[in-house]
N, C-alpha and C positions, 0 to 999 in steps of 0.2 A: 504494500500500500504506500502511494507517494504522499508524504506529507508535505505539505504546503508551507511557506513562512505565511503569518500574518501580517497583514501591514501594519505598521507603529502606528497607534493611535492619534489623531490631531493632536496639536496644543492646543491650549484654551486663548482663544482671542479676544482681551479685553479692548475696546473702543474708548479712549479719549479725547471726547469733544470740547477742544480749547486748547492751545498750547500756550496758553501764557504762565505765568507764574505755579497755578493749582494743578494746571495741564500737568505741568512737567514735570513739577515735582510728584504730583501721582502717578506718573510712568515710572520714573526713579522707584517708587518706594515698592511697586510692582515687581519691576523686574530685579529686584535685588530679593524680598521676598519668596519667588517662586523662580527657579531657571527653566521652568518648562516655557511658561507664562506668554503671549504674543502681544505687543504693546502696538494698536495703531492709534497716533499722536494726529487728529486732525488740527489744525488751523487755515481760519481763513484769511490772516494776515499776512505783509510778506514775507515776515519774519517770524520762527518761532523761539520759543521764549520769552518773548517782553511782555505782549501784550499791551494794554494800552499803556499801563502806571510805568512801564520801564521804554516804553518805544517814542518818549520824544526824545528828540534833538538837542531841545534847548538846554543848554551847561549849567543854565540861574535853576533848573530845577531839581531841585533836591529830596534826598531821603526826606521824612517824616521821621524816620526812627535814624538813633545812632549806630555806628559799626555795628559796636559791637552784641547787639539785638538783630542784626541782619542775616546770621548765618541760615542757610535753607535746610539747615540738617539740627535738630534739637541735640541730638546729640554728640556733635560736634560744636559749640559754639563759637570755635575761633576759627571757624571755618572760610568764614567771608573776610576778614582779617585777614589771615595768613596767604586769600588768594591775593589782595589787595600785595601785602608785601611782596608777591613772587613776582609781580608786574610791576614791581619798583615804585606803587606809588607810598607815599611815606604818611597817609593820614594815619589816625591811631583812632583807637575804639571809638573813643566818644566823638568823632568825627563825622558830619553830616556833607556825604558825596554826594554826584547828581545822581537820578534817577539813569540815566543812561548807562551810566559807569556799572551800576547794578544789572541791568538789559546785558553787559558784557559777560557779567561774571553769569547769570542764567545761561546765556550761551555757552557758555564752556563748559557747565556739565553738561549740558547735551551732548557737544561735541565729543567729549569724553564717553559719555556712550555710545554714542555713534562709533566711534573708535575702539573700542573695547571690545575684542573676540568673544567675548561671553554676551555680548549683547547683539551679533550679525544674524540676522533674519529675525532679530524678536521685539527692534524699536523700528517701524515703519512711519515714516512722515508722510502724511497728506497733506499738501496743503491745496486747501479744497473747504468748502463749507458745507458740513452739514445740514439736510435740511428734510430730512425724518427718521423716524426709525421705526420697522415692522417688523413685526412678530411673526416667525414662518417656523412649522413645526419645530417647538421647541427653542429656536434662536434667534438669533433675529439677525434684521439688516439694514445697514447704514448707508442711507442714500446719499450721494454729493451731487451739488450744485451742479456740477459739469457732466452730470448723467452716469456718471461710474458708481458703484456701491462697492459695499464689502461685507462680507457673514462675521457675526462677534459672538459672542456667549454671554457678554454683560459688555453696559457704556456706562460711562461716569459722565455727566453733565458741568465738568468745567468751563462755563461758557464766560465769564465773569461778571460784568456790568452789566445791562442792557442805557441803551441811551433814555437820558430824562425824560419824563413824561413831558408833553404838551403844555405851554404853558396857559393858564388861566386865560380865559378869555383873548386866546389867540384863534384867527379864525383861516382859513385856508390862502389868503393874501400875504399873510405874516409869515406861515409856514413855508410859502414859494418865495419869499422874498432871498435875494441872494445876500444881501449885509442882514440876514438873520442866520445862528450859527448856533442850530441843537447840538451840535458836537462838540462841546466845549475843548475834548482831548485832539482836537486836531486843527487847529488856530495856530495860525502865522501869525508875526508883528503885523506885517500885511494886508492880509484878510480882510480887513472893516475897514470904512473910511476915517479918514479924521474927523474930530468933531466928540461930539459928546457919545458916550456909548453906554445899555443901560446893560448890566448883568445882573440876573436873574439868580439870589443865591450870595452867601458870602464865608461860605465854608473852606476849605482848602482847595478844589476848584476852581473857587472865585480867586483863589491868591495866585494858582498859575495860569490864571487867565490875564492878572492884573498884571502879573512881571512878565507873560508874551507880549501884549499890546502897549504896554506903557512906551510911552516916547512922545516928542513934542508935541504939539498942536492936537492931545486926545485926551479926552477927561472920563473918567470913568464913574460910575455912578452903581455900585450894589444894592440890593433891596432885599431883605429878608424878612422873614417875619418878627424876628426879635430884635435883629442890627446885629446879630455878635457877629464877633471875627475871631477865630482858632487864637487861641492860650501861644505861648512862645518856652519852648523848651528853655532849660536851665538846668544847671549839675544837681544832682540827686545824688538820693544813698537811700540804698534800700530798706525796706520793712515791713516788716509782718503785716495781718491783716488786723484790724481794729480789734485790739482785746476782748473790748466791751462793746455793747449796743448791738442792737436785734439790726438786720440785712434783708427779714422777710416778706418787706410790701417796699415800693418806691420814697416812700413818706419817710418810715422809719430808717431806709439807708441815708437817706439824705442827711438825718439829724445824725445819724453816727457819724458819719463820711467829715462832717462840717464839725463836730466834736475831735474826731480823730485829726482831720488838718488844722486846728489850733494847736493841735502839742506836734506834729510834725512837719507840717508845710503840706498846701492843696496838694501839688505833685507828688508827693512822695505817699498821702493817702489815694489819690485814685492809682494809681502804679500797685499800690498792696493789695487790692483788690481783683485786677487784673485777673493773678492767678483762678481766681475765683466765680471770676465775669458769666461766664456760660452756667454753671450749676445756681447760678443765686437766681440769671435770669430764668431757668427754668422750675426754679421752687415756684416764684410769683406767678398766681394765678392769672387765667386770659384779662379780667378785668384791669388785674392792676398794671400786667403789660401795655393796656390799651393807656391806662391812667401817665406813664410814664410818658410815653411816646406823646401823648398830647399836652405834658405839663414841663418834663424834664431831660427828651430827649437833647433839644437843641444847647441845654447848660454843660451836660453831661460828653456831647462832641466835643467843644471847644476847648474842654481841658481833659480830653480823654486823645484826641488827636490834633496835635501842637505844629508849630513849625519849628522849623528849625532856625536857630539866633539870627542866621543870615539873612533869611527870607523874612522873618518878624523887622528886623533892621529897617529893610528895603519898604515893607509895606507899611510901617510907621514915616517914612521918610515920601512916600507918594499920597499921607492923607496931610501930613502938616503943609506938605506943598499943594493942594487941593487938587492936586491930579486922581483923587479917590474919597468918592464922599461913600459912606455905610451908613444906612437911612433903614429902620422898621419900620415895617408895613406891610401892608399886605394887598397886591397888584390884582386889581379888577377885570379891567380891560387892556388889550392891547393894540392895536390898528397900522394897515397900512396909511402912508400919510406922504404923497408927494417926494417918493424914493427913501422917505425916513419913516420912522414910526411916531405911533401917540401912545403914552402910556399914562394910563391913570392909574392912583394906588391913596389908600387910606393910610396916612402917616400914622404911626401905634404910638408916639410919645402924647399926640393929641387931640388925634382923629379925624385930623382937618384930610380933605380930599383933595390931591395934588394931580393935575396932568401938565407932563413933559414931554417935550418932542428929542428925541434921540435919534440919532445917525444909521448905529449897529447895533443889535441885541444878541446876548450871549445866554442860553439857556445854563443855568450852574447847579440847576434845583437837586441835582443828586439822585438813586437808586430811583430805576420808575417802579422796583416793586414786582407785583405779581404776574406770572405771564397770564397776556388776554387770548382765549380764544378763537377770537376772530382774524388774529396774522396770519402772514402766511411763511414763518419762521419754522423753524426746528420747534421749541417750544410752544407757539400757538397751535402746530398742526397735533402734539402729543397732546396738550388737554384740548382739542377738538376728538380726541377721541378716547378723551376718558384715562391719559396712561401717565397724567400727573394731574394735580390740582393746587391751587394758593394758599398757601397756610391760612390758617385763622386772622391773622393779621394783618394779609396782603404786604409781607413785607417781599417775597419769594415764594418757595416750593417749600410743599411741606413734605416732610421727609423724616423719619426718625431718628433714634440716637445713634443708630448705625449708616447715617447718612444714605437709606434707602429712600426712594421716590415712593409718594403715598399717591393711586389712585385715585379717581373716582369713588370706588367702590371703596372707602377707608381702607383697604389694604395694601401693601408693596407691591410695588408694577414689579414682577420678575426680571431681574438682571438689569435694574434700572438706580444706578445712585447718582449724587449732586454733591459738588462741593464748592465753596468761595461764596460770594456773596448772596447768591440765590438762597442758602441755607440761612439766613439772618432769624427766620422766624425761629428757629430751634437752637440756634447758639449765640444768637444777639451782634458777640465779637464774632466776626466772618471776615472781614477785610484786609485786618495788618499783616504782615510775614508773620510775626511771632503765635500768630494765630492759625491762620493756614497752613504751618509746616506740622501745626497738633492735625488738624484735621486731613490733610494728604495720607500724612500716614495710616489714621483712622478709617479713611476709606477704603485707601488701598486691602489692608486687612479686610473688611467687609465684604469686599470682593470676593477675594482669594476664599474668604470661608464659605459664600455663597457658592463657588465653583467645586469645590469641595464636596458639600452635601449634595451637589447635583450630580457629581459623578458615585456617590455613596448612595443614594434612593435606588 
């Protein structure tokens, strides 16, 4: 009797849609996990790794966080350090680079596995945009924009930001108009004309909006609903979290939070928390989450996500010179108006009702939040049909603590997880590195164990 060889069994093809920052590091933590493991890396940028936060240009833009909080590996922490010195550049930990210089160093692990014989035929780059995924006995498949697909066994949803929602009372004029500019992350000095310009927003956004466009003959004009502007980093030293006082509703963190930064300084009480951020927001019930976001969110940004000394410098120096006025309120209408716009908005110090005519408008408003339905995106086409849904809060995708995708039907879409900022509704912090390289990894695992059990049923 001849016996036959059988053929080796597939590997398992995980799909990663996004290669920016979450992308990549959840292929990394994939393919170091499992060596069987097949890693396809979509992006529909031209570059992967950056993403939007690491893919501009401009030198004036900087980290948010210092070195030495940058490293992409928790367990490595002198990681991004030590790549910094092997390329000769001489900042030191507490040193705030551009955002670009960080875009290099995400490149180069890639590139290191792309180069890495343990990793040939198991990190595959598309770059290509996803724009569904179907379920076909048992697995499914990943359509790209350009007509090609691929078969996966599980996708992770790194897709990061979506662009800001629409603003208020803007109507299909405002939206065509070409000195209107919903994309705030891809603004030239150039872009808009001279003249008065209104941005929309005045959160860290708005600051590198403020330091792309500044230059003579342009004045800049922010609007938010509160007026604030992002806190300005300063040397810290670390510490525990608040000994004393209850963290269990929004009300009672705040009196401890404000107790505890009289005996050690603001910064170095929201810093002690940190660790802590994702478990306390999920003790607090749906209501008091709602409660915070409509009373405490916009306090808790500006001294939770700071700038850096430089960039605080600069944008202290563009509002004494009145090149930057930051005015609460809250914008009603918007209109085209003779190549320019009209903006109206209720000033919140007094309530008086202000309309100005502005040159270029810059949308800054931040996260749009939950996918709608009705797109015809990657995500609008998946809860069109039931294979993800908006958290309760409509901040993103709700999704569990194993960063699985929740249904229609409250249960996990099979082979379906999310990581970066879409996950906001279930771990609040989603955004920073020091954040996301907890969650990458958390994924990744989540995977690997779901793939697991499906080859063990």
């Amino acid at each position: 009797m001849m016996i036959r060889d059988r053929p080796a069994p597939a590997r398992p093809t995980v799909a990663v849609i996004g290669g920016g920052f979450s992308g990549l590091l959840t292929a990394i933590h994939l393919l170091h996990a499992d060596p069987e493991v097949v890693v396809r890396l979509v992006e529909r940028a031209p570059q992967f790794g950056r993403g939007r936060a690491y893919g501009t240009e401009n030198p004036d833009h900087l980290l948010n966080v210092r070195v030495a909080n940058m490293s992409a590996f928790p367990d490595e922490p002198e990681h991004f350090a030590a790549w910094l010195r092997a390329q000769g550049d001489c900042d030191g930990p507490g040193a705030f680079v551009s955002r670009s210089r960080y875009g290099d160093y995400l490149q180069s692990l890639l590139r290191g596995h792309l180069d890495d014989p343990g990793s040939v035929g198991r990190l595959l780059l598309e770059q290509d945009e996803a724009v569904d995924i179907v379920w076909r006995d048992g697995r499914q498949r990943v359509e790209l924009k350009l007509g090609r697909g691929f078969a996966a066994d599980a996708s992770v949803l790194a897709v990061g930001s979506p662009l800001p929602a629409a603003l208020p009372g803007a109507d299909e004029a405002v939206i065509a108009a070409p000195n209107y500019a919903p994309n705030p992350w891809s603004l030239g000095g150039g872009a808009l004309p001279q003249g008065e310009v209104l941005v929309v927003g005045s959160g860290l956004t708005m600051v590198d909006v403020a330091i792309a466009l500044s230059r003579p003959g342009r004045r800049l004009t922010a609007v938010s609903r509160h007026g604030l502007l992002p806190r300005a980093h300063a040397p810290t030293a670390p510490h525990t979290p608040p000994p004393a006082g209850p963290l269990d509703t929004p009300a009672r963190a705040l009196r401890t939070l404000r107790a505890y930064a009289g005996q050690v300084g603001w910064r170095e009480a929201v810093d002690s928390i940190r660790p802590q951020a994702a478990a306390i927001w999920r003790g607090w019930p749906l209501a008091e989450k709602r409660r915070f976001l409509r009373h405490l969110q916009s306090w808790w940004d500006v001294h939770r996500h700071r700038m850096a000394p430089a960039i605080a410098a600069r944008v202290e120096t563009l509002v004494a010179a009145g090149d930057l006025e930051v005015l609460g309120g809250r914008l009603a209408r918007i209109r085209a108006v003779d190549g320019g716009f009209e903006a109206t908005f209720q000033r919140g110090s007094d309530g008086h009702w202000i309309t100005r005519r502005f040159e270029g408008v810059v949308n800054c408003t931040g996260l749009r939040g939950a996918p709608q339905a009705g797109t015809e995106d990657l995500l609008g086409r998946l809860a069109h049909r039931g294979a993800l849904r908006a958290d309760p809060l409509g901040l993103g995708l709700d999704v569990d603590g194993a960063l699985r995708v929740i249904g229609q039907s409250g249960a996990p879409t099979p082979g379906l997880f999310a990581v970066g900022p879409l996950t906001r509704g279930a771990f609040w912090e989603a955004i920073a590195v020091p954040d996301l390289r907890i969650h990458t990894a958390l994924v990744a695992g989540a995977v690997l164990e779901g793939l697991r059990r499906r080859v063990e049923a």
